[in-house]
Structure formats: C-alpha cells, structure tokens
Gaussian input, Z-matrix of N, CA and C with variables (Angstrom, degrees):
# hf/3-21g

backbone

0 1
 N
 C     1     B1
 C     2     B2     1     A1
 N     3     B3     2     A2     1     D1
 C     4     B4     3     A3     2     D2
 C     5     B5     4     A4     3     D3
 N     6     B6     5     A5     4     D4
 C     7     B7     6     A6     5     D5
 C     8     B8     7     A7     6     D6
 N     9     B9     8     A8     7     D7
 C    10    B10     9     A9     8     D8
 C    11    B11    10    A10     9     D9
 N    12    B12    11    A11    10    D10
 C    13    B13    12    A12    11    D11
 C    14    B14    13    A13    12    D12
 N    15    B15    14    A14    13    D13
 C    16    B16    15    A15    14    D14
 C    17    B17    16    A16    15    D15
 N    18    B18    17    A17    16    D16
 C    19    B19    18    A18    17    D17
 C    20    B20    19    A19    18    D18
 N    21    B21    20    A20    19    D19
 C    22    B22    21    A21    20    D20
 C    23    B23    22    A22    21    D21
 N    24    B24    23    A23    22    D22
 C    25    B25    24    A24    23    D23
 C    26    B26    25    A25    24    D24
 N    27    B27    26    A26    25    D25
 C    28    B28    27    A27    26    D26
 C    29    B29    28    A28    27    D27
 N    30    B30    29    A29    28    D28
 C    31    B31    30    A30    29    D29
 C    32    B32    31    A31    30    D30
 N    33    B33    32    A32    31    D31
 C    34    B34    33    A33    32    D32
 C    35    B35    34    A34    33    D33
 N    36    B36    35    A35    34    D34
 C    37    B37    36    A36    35    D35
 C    38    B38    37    A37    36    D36
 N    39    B39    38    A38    37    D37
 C    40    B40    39    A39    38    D38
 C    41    B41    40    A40    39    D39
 N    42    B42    41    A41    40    D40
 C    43    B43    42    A42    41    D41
 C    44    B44    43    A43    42    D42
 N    45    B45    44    A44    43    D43
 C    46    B46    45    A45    44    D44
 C    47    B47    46    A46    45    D45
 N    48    B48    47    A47    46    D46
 C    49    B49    48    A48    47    D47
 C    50    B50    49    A49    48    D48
 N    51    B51    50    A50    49    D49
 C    52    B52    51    A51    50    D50
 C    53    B53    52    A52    51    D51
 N    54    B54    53    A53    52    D52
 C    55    B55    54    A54    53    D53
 C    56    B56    55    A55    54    D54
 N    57    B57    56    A56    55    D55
 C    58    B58    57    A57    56    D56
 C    59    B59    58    A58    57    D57
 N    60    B60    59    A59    58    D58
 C    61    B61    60    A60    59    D59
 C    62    B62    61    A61    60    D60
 N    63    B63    62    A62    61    D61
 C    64    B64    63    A63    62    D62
 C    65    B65    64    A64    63    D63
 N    66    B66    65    A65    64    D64
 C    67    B67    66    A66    65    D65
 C    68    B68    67    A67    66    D66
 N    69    B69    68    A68    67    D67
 C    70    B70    69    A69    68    D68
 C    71    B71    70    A70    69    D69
 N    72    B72    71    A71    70    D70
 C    73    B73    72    A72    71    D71
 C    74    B74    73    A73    72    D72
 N    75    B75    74    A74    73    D73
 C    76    B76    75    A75    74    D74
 C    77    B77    76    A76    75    D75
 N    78    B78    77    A77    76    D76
 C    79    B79    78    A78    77    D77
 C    80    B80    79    A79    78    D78
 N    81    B81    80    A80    79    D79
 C    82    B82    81    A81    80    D80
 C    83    B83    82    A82    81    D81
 N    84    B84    83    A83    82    D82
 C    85    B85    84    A84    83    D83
 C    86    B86    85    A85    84    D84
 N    87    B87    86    A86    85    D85
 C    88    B88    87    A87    86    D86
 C    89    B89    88    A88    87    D87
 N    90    B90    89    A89    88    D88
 C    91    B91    90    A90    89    D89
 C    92    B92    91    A91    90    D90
 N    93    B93    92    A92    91    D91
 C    94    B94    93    A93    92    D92
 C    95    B95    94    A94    93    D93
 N    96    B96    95    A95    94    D94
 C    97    B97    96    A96    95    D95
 C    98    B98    97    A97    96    D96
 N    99    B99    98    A98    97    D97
 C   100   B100    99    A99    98    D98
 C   101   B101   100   A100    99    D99
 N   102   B102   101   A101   100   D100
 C   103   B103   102   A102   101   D101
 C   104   B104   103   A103   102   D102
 N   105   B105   104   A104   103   D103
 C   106   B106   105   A105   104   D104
 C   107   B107   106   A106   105   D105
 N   108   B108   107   A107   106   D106
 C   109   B109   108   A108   107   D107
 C   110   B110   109   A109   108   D108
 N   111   B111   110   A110   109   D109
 C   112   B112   111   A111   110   D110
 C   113   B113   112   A112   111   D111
 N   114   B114   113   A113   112   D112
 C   115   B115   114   A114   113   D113
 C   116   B116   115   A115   114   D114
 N   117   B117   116   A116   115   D115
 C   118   B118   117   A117   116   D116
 C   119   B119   118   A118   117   D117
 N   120   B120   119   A119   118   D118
 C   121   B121   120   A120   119   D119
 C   122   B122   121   A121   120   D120
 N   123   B123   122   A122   121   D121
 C   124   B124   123   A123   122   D122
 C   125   B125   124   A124   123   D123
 N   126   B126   125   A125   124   D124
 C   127   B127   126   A126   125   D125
 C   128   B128   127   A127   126   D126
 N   129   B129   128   A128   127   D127
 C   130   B130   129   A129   128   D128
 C   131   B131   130   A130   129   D129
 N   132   B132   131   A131   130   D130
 C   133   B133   132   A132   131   D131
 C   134   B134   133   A133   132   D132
 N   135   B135   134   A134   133   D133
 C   136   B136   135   A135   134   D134
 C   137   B137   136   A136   135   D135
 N   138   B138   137   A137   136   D136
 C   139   B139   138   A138   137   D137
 C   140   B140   139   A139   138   D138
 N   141   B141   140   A140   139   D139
 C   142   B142   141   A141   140   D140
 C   143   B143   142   A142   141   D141
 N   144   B144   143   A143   142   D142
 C   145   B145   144   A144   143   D143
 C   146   B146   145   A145   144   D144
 N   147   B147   146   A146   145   D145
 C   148   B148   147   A147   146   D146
 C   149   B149   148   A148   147   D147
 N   150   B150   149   A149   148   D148
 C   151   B151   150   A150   149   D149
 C   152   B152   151   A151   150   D150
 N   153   B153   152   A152   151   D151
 C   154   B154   153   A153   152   D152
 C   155   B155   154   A154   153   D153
 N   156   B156   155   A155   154   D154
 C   157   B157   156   A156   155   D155
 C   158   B158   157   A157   156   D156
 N   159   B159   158   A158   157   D157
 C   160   B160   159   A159   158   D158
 C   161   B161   160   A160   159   D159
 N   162   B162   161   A161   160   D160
 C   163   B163   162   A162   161   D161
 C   164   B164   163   A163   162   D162
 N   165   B165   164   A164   163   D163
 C   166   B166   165   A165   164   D164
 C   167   B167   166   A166   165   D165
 N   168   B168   167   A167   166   D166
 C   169   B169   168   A168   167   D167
 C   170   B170   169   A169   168   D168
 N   171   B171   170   A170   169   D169
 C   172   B172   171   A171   170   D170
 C   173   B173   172   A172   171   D171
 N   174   B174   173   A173   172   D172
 C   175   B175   174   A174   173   D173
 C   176   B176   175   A175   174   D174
 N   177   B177   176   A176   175   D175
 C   178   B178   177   A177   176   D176
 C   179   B179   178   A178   177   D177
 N   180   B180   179   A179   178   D178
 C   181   B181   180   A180   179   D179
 C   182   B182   181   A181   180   D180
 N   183   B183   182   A182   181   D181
 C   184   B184   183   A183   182   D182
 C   185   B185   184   A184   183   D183
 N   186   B186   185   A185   184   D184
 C   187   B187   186   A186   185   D185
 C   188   B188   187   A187   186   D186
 N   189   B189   188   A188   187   D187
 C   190   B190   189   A189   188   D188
 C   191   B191   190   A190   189   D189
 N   192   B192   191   A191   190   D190
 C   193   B193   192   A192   191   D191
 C   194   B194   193   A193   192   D192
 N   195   B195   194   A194   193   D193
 C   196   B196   195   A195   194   D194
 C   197   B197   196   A196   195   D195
 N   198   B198   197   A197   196   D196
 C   199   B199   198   A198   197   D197
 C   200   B200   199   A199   198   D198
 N   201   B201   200   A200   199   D199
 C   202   B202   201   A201   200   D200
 C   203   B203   202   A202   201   D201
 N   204   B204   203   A203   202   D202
 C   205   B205   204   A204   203   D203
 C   206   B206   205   A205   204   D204
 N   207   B207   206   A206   205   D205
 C   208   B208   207   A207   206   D206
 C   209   B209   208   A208   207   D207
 N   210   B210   209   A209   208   D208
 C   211   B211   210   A210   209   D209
 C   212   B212   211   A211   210   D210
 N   213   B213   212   A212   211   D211
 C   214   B214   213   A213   212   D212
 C   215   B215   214   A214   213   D213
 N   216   B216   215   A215   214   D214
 C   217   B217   216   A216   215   D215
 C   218   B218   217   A217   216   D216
 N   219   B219   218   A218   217   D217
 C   220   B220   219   A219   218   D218
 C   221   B221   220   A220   219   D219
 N   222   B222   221   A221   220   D220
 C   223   B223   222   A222   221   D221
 C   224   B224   223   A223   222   D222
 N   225   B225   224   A224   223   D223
 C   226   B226   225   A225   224   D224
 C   227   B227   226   A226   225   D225
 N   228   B228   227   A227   226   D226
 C   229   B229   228   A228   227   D227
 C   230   B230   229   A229   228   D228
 N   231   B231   230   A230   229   D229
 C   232   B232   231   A231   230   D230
 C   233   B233   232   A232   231   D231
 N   234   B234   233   A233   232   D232
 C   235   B235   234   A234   233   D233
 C   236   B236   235   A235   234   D234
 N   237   B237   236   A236   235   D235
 C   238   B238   237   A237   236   D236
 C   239   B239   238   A238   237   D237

   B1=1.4442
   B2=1.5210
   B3=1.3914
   B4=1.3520
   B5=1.6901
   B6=1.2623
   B7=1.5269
   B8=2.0758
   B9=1.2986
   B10=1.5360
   B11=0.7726
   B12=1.3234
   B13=1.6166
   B14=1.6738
   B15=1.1938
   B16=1.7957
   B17=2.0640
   B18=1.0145
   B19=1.8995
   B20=0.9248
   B21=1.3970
   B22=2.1066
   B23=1.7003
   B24=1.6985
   B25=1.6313
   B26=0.9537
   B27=1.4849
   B28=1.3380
   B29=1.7689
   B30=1.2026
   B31=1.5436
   B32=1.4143
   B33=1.3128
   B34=1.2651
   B35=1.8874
   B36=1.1705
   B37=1.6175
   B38=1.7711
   B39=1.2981
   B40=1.9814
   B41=1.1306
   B42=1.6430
   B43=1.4902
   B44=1.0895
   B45=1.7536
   B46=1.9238
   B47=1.2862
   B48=1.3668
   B49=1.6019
   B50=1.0643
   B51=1.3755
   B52=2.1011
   B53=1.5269
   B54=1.0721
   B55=1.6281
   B56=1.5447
   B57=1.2320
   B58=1.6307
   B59=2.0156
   B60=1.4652
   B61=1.6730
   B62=1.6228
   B63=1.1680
   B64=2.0306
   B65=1.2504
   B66=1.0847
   B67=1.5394
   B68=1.6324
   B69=0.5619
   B70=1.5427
   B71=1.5766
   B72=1.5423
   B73=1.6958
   B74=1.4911
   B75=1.3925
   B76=1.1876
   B77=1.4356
   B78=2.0455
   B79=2.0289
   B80=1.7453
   B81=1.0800
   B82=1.3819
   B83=0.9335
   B84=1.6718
   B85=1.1623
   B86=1.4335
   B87=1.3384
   B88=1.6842
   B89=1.5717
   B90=1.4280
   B91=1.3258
   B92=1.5813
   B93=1.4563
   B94=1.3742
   B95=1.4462
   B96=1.2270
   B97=1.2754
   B98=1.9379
   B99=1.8458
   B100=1.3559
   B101=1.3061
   B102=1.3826
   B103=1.3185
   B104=1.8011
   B105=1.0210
   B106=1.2303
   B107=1.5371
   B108=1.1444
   B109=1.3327
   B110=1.3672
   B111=1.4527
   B112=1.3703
   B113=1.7092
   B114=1.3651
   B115=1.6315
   B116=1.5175
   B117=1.6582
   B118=1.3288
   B119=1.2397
   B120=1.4848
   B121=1.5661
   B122=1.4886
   B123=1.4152
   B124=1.6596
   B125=1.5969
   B126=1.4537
   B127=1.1425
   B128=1.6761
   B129=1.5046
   B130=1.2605
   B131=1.8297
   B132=1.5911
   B133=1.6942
   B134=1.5000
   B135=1.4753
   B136=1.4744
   B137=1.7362
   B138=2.1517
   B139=1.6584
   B140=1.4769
   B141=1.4741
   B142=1.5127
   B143=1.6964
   B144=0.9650
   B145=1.9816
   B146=1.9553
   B147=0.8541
   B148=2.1617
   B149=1.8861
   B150=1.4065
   B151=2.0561
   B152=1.4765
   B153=1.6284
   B154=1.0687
   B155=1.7068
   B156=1.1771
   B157=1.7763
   B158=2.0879
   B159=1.3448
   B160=1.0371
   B161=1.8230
   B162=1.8981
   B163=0.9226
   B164=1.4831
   B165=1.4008
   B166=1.7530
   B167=1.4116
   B168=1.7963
   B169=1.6253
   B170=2.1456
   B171=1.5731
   B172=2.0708
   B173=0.9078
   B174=1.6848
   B175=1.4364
   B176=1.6275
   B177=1.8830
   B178=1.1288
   B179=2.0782
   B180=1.6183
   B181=1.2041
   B182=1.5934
   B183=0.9642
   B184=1.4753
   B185=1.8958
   B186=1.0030
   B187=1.9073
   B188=1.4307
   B189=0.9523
   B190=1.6432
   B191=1.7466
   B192=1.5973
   B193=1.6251
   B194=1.3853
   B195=1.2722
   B196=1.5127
   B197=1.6425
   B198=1.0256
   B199=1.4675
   B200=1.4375
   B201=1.3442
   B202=1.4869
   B203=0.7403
   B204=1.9187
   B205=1.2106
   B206=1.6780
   B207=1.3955
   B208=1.8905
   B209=1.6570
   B210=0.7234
   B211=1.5573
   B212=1.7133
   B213=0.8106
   B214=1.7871
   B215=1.0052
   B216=0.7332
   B217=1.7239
   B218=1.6225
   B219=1.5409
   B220=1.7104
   B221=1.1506
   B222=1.9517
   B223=1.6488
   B224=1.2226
   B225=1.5443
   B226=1.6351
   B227=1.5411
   B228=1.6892
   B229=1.0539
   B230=1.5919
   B231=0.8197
   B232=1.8639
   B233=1.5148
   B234=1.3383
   B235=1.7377
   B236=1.8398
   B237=1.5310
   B238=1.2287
   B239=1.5766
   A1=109.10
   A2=111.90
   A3=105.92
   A4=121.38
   A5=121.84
   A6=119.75
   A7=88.62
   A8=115.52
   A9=145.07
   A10=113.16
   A11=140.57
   A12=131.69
   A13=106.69
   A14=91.45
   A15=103.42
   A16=102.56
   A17=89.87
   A18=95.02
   A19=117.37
   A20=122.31
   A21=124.05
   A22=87.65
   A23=92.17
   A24=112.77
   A25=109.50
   A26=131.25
   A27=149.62
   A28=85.80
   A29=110.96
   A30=129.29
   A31=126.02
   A32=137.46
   A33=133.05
   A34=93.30
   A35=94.07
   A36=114.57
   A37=100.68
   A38=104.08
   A39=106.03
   A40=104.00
   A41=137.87
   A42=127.67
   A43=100.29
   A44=103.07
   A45=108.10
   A46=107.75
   A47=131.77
   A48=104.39
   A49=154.05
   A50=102.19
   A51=116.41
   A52=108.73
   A53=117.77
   A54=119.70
   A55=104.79
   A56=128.66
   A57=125.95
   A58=96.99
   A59=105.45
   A60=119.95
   A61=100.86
   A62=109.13
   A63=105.02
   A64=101.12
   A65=120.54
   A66=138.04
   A67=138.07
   A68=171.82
   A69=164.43
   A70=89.09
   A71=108.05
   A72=123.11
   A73=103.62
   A74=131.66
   A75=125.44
   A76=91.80
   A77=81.04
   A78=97.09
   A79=95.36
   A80=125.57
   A81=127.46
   A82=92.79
   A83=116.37
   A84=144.63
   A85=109.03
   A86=114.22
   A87=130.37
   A88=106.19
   A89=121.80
   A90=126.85
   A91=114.08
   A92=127.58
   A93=126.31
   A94=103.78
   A95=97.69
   A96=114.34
   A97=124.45
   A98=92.06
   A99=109.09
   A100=110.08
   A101=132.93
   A102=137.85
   A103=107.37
   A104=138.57
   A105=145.78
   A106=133.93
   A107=109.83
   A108=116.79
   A109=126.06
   A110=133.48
   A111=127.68
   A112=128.03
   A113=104.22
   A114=95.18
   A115=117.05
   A116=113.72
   A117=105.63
   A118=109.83
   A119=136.86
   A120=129.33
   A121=71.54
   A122=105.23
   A123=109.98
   A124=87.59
   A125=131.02
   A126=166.81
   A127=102.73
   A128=125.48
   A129=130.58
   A130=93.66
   A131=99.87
   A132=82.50
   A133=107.10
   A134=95.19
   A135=110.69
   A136=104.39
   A137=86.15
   A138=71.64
   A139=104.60
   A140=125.10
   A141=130.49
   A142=98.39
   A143=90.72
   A144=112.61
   A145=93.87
   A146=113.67
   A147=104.35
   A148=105.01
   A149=90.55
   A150=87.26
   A151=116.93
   A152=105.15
   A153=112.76
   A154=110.67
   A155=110.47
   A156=115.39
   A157=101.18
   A158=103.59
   A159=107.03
   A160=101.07
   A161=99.94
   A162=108.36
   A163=111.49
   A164=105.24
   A165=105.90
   A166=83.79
   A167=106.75
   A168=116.90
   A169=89.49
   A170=81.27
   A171=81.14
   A172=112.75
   A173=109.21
   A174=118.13
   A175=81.94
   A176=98.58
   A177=117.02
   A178=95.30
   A179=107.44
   A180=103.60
   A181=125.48
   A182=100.27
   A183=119.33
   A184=111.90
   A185=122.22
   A186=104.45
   A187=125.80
   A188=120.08
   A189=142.08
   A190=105.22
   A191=101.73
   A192=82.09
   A193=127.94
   A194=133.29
   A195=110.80
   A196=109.01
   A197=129.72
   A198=125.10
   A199=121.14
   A200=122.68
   A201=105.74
   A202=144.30
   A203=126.95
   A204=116.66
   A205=115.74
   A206=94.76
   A207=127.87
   A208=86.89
   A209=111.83
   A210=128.82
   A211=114.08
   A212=116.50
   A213=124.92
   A214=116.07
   A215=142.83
   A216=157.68
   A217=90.08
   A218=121.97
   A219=112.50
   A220=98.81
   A221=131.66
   A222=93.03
   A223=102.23
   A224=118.21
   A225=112.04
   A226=117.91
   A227=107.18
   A228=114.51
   A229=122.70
   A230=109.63
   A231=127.83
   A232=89.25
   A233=98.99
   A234=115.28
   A235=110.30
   A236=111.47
   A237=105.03
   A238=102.00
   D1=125.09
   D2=174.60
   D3=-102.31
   D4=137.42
   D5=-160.91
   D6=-118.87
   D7=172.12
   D8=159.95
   D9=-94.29
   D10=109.96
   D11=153.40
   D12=-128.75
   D13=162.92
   D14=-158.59
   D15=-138.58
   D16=123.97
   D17=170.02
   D18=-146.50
   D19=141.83
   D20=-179.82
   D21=-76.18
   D22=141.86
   D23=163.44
   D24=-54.43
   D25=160.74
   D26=-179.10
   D27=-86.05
   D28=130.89
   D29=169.78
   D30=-134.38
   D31=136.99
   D32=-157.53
   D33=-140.12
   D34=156.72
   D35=169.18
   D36=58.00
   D37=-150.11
   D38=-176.38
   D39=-58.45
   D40=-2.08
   D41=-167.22
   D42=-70.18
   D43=-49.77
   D44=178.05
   D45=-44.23
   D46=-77.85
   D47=170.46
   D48=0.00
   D49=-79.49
   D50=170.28
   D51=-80.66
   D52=-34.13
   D53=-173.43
   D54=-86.95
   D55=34.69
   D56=-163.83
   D57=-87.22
   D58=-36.17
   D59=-172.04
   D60=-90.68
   D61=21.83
   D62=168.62
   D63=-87.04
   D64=166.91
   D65=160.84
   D66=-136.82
   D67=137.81
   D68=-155.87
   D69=-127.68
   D70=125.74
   D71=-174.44
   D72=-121.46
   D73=141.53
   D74=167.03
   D75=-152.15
   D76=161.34
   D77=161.21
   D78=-116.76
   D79=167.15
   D80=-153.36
   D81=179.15
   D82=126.02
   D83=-160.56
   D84=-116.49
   D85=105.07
   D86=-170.91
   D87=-62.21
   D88=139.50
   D89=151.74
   D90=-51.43
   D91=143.88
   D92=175.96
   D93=-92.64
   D94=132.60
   D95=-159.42
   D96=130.98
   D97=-55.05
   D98=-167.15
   D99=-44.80
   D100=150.78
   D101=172.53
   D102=-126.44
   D103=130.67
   D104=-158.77
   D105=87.99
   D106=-120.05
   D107=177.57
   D108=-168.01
   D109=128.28
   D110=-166.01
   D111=-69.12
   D112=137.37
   D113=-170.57
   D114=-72.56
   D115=-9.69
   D116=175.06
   D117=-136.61
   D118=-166.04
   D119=-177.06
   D120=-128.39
   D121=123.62
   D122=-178.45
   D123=169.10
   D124=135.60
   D125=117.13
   D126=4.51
   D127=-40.04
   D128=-138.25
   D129=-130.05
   D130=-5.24
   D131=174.25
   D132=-110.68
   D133=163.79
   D134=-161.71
   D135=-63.53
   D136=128.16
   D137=168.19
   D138=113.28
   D139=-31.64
   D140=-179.87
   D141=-105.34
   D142=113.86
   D143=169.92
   D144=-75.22
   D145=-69.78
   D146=174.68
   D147=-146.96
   D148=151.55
   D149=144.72
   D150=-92.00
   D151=131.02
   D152=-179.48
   D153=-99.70
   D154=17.93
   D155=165.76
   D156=159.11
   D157=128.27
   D158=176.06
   D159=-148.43
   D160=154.69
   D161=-159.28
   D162=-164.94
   D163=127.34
   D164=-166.29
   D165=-116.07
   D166=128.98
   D167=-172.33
   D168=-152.75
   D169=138.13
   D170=156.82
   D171=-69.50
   D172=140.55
   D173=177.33
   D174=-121.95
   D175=138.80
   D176=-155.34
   D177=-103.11
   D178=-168.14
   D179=162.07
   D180=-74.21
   D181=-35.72
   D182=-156.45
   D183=-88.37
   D184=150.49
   D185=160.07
   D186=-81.68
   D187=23.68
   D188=172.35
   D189=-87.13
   D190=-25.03
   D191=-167.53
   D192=-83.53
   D193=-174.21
   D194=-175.55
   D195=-83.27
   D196=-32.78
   D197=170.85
   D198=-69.56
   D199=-30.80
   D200=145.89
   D201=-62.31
   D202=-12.57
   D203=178.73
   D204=-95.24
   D205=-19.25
   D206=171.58
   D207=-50.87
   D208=-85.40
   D209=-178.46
   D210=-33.58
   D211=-39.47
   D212=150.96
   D213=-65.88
   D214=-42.21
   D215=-153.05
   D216=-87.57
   D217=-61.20
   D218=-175.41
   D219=-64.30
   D220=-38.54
   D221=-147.74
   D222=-72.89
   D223=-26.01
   D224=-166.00
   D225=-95.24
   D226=27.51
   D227=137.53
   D228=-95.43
   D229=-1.10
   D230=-172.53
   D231=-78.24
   D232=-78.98
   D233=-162.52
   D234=-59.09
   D235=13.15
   D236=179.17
   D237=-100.50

C-alpha cells in the first residue's frame, strides 16, 4: 500500500528563515500488515517496506508553483 506523507527538513541557523516554505514529499510503501502510519519518511522506521520517490522542493503560495503541483502529482499517485 502506498501512502503520502510530507515533513519540513530539519534546518538550523538563517536556513530556518528562508528555508521555512521547503518540504520533504514522499510516496512510501507500507509493510503488509502495518496498521497506522509512520513517524518518519525514512527506510528505518517501523512500518515502511521502501520509498518509492522522495523529494524536498519549495512549495510556493500560489498553485502555479512547482511544489504544489509535485505535490498533486504524489497524492494521486497514492490514491491510485
């Protein structure tokens, strides 16, 4: 089963600043069996069998930008 999950990068110093609208995007492919949802997008947390595409992009204001449309593009590969 493949799920969407989305988390801001860990950022330190002025990055936090300008880098506040990044995101880290993945599709992530559930163990059979798993029931819930994983606490991290990582290979190593319980519950994810692999990532099958991940991707840290600005997500802008608008739906014009390229990480919003990136971001469409996974869930409705999710929901297939």
């Amino acid at each position: 089963m493949l799920i969407y999950m989305e988390s801001s990068p860990a950022l330190r110093g002025k990055a936090r600043r300008f880098g506040r609208n990044y995101r880290k995007m993945a599709l992530v492919e559930l163990q059979p069996g798993f029931t819930g949802r994983p606490k991290m997008i990582s290979e190593r947390a319980v519950g994810v069998a692999r990532i099958v595409e991940c991707r840290v992009l600005h997500v802008g204001s608008t739906d014009r930008s390229y990480g919003f449309r990136v971001r469409a593009e996974l869930r409705a590969k999710a929901q297939k």
